[in-house]
Kinemage of the C-alpha trace (Angstrom):
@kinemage 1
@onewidth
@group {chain A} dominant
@subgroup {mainchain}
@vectorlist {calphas} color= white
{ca unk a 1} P 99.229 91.920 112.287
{ca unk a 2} L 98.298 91.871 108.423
{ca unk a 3} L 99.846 94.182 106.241
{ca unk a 4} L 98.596 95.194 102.442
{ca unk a 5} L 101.573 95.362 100.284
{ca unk a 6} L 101.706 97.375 97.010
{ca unk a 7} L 103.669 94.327 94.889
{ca unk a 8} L 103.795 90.917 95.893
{ca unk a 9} L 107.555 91.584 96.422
{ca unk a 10} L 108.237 88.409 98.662
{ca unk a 11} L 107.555 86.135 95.083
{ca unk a 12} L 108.981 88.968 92.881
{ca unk a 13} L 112.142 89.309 94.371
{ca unk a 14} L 112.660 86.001 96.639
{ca unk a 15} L 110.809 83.027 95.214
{ca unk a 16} L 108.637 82.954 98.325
{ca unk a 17} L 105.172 81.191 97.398
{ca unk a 18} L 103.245 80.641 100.163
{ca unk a 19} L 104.433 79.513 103.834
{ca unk a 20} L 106.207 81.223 106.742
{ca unk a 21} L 109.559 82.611 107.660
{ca unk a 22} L 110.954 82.662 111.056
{ca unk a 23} L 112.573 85.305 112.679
{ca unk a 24} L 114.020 85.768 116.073
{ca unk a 25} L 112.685 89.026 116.806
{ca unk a 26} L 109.125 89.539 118.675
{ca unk a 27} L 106.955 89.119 115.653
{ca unk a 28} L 108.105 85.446 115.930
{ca unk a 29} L 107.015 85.050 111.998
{ca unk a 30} L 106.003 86.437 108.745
{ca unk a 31} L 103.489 84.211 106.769
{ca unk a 32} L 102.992 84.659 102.722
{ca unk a 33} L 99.566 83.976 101.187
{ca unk a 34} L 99.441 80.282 99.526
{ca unk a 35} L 96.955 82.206 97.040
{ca unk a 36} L 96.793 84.762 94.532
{ca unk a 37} L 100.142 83.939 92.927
{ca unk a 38} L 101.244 86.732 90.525
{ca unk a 39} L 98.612 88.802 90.856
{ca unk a 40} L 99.911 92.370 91.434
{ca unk a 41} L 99.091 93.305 95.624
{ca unk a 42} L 99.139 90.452 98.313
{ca unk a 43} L 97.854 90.427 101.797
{ca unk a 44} L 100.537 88.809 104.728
{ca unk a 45} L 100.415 88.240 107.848
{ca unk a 46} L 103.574 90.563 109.316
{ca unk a 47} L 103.532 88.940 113.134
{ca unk a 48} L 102.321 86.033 114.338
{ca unk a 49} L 103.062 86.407 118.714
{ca unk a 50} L 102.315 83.614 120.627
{ca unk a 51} L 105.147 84.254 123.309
{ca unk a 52} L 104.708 86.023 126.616
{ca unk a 53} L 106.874 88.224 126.895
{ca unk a 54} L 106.643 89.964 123.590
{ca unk a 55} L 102.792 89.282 123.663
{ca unk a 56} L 103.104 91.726 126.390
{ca unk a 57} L 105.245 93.833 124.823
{ca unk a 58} L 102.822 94.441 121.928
{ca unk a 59} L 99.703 94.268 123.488
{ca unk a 60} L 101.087 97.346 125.387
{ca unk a 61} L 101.583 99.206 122.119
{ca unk a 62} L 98.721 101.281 120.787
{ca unk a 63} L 97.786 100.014 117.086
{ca unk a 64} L 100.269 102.510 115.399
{ca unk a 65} L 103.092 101.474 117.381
{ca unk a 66} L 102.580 97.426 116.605
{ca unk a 67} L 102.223 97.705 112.878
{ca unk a 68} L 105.647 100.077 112.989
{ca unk a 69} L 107.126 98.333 115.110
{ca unk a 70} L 106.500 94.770 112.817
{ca unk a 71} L 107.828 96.381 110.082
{ca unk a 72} L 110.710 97.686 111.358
{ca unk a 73} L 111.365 93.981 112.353
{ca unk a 74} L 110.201 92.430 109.046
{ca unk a 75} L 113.480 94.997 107.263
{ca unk a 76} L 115.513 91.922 108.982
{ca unk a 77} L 114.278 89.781 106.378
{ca unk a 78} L 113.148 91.524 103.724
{ca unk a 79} L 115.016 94.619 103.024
{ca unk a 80} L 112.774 97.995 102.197
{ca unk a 81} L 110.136 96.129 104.036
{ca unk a 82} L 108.137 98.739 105.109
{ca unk a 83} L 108.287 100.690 101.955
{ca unk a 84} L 106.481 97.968 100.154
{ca unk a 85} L 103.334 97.977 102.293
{ca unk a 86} L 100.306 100.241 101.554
{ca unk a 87} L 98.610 99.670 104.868
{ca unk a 88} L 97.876 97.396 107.857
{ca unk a 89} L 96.160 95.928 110.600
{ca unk a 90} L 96.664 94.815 114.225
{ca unk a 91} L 94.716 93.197 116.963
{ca unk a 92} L 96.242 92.471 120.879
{ca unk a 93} L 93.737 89.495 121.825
{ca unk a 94} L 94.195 90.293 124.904
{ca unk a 95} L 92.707 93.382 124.863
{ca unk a 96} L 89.717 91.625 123.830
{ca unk a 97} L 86.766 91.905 126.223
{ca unk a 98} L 85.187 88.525 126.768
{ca unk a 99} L 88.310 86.671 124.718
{ca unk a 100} L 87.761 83.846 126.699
{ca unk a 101} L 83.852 83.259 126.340
């Protein structure tokens, strides 16, 4: 999942220039643009789900329910989270047809 936000709040408020923060909820990790610096709206990457289980989870979720569902995780690391975002975008690979050629 990628998420617009309306500020680049992640260097604003925590120092946060590029890279990726762990979590250990099912969006597994939140990765920060290494671009762009200070300009005033960023792109991120919200969730990053490589495990089964919550691959499963999510890939069970219409598109709605993903991207709320991320955010309401991402508020574990970044407080007013989901406020800050204008919109996003989500993709369950495999719901994919012909994902694997």
């Amino acid at each position: 999942m990628a998420f617009q936000a309306k500020r680049r709040f992640w260097e604003d408020d925590s120092a946060i220039y590029g890279g990726i923060s762990w979590t250990d909820t099912d969006i597994a990790q939140i990765w920060y643009p290494s671009n762009g610096y200070h300009r005033h709206k960023g792109v991120l990457v919200g969730a990053y789900i490589w495990n089964r289980e919550p691959g499963r989870r999510y890939s069970a979720m219409t598109a709605a329910e993903r991207l709320n569902s991320a955010l309401a995780q991402g508020e574990s690391l970044h407080p007013a989270y989901a406020g800050e975002m204008e919109c996003g975008i989500s993709r369950a690979w495999v719901n994919v047809p012909f994902r694997k050629g």
